[in-house]
C-alpha positions in Angstrom: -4.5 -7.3 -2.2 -3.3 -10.6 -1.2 -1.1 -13.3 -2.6 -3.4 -16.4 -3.5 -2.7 -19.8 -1.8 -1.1 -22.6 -4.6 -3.8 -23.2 -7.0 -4.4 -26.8 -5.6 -5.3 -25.1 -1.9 -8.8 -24.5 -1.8 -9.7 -21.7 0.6 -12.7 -20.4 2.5 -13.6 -17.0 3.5 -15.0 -15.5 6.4 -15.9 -12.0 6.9 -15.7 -10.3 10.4 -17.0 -6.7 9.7 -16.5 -3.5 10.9 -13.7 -3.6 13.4 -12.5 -0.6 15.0 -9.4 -1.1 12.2 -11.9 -1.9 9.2 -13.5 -5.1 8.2 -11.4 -8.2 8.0 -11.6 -11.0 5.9 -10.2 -14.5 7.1 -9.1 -17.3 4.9 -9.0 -21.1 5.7 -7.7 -23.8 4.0 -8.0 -27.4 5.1 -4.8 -26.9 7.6 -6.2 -24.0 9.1 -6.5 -20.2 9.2 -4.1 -19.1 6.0 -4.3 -15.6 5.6 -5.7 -12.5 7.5 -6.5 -9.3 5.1 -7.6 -5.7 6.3 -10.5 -5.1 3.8 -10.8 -1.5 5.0 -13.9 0.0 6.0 -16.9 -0.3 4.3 -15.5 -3.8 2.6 -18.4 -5.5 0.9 -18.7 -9.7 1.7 -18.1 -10.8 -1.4 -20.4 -14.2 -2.1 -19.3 -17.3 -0.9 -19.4 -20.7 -3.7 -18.5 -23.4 -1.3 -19.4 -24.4 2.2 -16.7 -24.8 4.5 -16.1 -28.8 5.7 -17.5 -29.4 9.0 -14.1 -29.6 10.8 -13.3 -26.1 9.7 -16.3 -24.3 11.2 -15.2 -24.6 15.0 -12.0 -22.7 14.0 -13.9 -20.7 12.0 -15.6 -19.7 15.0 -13.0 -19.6 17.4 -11.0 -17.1 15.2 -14.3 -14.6 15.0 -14.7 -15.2 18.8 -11.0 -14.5 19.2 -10.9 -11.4 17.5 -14.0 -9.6 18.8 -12.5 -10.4 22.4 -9.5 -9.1 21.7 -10.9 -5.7 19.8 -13.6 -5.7 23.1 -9.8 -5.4 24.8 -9.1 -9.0 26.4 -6.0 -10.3 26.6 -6.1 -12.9 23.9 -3.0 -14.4 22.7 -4.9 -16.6 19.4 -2.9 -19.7 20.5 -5.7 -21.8 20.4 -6.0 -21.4 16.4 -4.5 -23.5 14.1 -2.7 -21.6 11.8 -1.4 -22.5 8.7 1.2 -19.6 6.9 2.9 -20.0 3.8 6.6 -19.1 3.5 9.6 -20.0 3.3 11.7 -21.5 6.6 13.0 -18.1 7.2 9.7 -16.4 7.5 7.9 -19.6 9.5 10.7 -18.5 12.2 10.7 -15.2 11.9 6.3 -15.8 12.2 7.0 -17.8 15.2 9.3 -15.6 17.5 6.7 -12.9 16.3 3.8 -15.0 18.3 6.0 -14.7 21.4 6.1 -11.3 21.7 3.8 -10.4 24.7 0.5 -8.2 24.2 1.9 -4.6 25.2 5.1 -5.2 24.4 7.3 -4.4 21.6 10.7 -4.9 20.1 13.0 -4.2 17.4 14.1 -5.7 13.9 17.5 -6.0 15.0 15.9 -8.1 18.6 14.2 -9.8 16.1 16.3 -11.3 13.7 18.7 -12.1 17.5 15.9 -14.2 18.3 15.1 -15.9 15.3 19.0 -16.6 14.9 20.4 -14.4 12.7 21.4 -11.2 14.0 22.8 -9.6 11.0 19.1 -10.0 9.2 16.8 -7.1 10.7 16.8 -6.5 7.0 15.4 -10.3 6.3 13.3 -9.8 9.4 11.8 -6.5 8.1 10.7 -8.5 5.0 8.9 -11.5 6.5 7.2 -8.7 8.7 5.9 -7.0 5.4 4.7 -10.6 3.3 2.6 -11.9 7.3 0.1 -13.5 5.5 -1.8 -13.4 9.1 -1.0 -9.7 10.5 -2.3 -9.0 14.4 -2.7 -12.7 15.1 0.8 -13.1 14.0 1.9 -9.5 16.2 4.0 -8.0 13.6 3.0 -4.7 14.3 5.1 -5.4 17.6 8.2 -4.7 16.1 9.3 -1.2 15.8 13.2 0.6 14.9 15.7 0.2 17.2 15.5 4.4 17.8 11.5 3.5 19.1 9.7 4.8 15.7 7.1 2.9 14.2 9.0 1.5 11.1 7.1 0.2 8.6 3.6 -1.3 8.6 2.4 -3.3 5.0 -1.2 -2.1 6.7 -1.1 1.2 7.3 1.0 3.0 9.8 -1.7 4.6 11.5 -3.1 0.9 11.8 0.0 -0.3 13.6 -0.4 2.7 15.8 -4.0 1.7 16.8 -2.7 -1.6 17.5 0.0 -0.5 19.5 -2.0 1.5 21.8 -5.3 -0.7 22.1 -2.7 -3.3 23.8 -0.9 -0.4 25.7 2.1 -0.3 24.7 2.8 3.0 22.9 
């Protein structure tokens, strides 16, 4: 279950189902896509109160298109989405070197926290990876243990592998 937005952030939902990792469900605020949840397969679409605002529905769409191309097996990198994470400064660096991190490629926590500019915080860096409010289109099943496990995955280990291998690298 996800952590809700501040209570003065209203959100929209959009549901992308059945994907070869379970349905998704995609949350928008007025800044842009917020959140990405694995809703597992089978999720119902639970009903929605509000219609988006206009200017939200191209990114809306984008971020369906974006996904379906990438679970079809482009090479989509989801820069052209606006994203809008919550987190603390940490975490919005750690997000960021995360979103460099080529398709196919993988690194470690410790690589990690280098290149966000703490190298002593794999531990930090192992946290921000498990509160992504926006897991796949912010790659942090890309990072793995510096001995070339899996680590941890706050979606499912066997999700991260799926991941892994769609984009080749495992």
């Amino acid at each position: 279950m996800r952590k809700k937005s501040p209570q003065h952030t209203k959100e929209w939902m959009v549901f992308l189902a059945e994907t070869p990792v379970g349905s998704l469900k995609l949350y928008f605020t007025d800044r842009g896509l917020a959140a990405l949840e694995f809703a597992g397969k089978g999720a119902a679409l639970a009903p929605e109160h509000n219609a988006p605002p206009p200017h939200l529905k191209p990114l809306m769409e984008a971020a369906k298109r974006e996904l379906i191309a990438y679970f079809n097996g482009s090479r989509t990198d989801f820069t052209a989405l606006t994203l809008n994470p919550q987190g603390t400064p940490f975490q919005l660096r750690v997000w960021q070197e995360l979103r460099r991190i080529p398709r196919g490629q993988t690194i470690s926590y410790g690589e990690l926290a280098r290149r966000a500019g703490n190298p002593k915080a794999s531990r930090a860096v192992g946290q921000a990876n498990a509160v992504n409010p926006i897991p796949l289109i912010i790659p942090c099943h890309r990072v793995i243990a510096a001995d070339g496990s899996l680590g941890g995955y706050s979606s499912g280990s066997d999700r991260k592998r799926w991941l892994l291998n769609h984009e080749g690298a495992r």
